[in-house]
N, C-alpha and C positions, 0 to 999 in steps of 0.2 A: 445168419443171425438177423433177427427181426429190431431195427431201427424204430424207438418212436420218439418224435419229436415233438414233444409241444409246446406250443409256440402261446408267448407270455407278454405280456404289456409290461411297462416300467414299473405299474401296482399292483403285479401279479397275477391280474383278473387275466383268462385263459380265453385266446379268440381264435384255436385251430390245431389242427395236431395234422400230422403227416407220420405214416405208419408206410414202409418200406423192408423189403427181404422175406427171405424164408427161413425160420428156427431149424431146419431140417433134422429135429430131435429122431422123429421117425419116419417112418415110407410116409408117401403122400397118403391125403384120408384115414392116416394111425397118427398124425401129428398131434400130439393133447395142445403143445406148445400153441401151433399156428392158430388151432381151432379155439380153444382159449381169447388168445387175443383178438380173434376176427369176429369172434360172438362180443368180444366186450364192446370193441371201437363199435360194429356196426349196429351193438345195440344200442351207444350209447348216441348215439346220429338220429336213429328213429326216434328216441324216447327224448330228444330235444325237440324234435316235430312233431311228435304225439303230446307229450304232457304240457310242452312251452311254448308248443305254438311256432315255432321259428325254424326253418327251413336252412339248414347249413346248403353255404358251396360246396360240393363235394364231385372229387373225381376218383374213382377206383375202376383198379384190372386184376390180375393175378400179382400179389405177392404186393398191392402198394394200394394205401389209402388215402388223401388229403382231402380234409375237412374245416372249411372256416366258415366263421358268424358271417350273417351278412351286417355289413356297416351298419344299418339302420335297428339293431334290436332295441325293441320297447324296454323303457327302463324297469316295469313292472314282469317283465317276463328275464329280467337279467339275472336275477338272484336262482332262477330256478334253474336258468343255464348256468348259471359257474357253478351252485351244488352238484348235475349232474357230471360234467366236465371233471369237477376235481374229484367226484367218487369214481371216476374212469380210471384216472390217475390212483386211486388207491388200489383198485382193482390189477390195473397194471403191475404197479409194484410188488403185489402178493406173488404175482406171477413170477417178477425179475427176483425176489428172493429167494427161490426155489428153485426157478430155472435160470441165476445170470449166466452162463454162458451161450446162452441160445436166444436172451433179449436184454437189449440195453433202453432203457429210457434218458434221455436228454431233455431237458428243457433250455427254447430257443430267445431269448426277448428278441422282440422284434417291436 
């Protein structure tokens, strides 16, 4: 099962998600599930450093993601990062309604 965790401030605004496991819906490379989710997170990393300018921490390998803001985001580039952040999370969820047994989303405060 594919774990995503994202990770939330006391006002909700979104500073990182960690994405862990494998959906093992089907054989590796026929997975919709995995493949799904690994286009959305990893699109959704680049397209915070393409359109917003801001450069997530990010560590990934097979089967796990983690991605956080760095401390210092410009307050005019913040609106564009939590739109993109929380259409992830919509994105996400289309997925876990259709496939919840194969992904869970949790959100973390931290």
């Amino acid at each position: 099962m594919i774990i995503v965790s994202v990770l939330r401030q006391v006002d909700d605004s979104i500073v990182g998600f960690k994405v862990s496991g494998h959906a093992n819906y089907a054989d590796h490379g026929k997975d919709i599930v995995c493949a799904g989710v690994s286009a959305i997170t990893v699109g959704t990393v680049n397209s915070i450093e393409e359109l917003a300018g801001v450069a997530m921490e990010c560590q990934m390998k097979s089967g796990f993601l983690n991605a956080k803001l760095p401390a210092d985001v410009k307050t005019e580039a913040s609106d564009q990062v939590q739109l993109l952040l929380s259409s992830m999370v919509v994105m996400l969820k289309s997925i876990e309604d259709s496939y919840g047994t194969y992904i869970q989303i949790q959100n973390v405060i931290i």
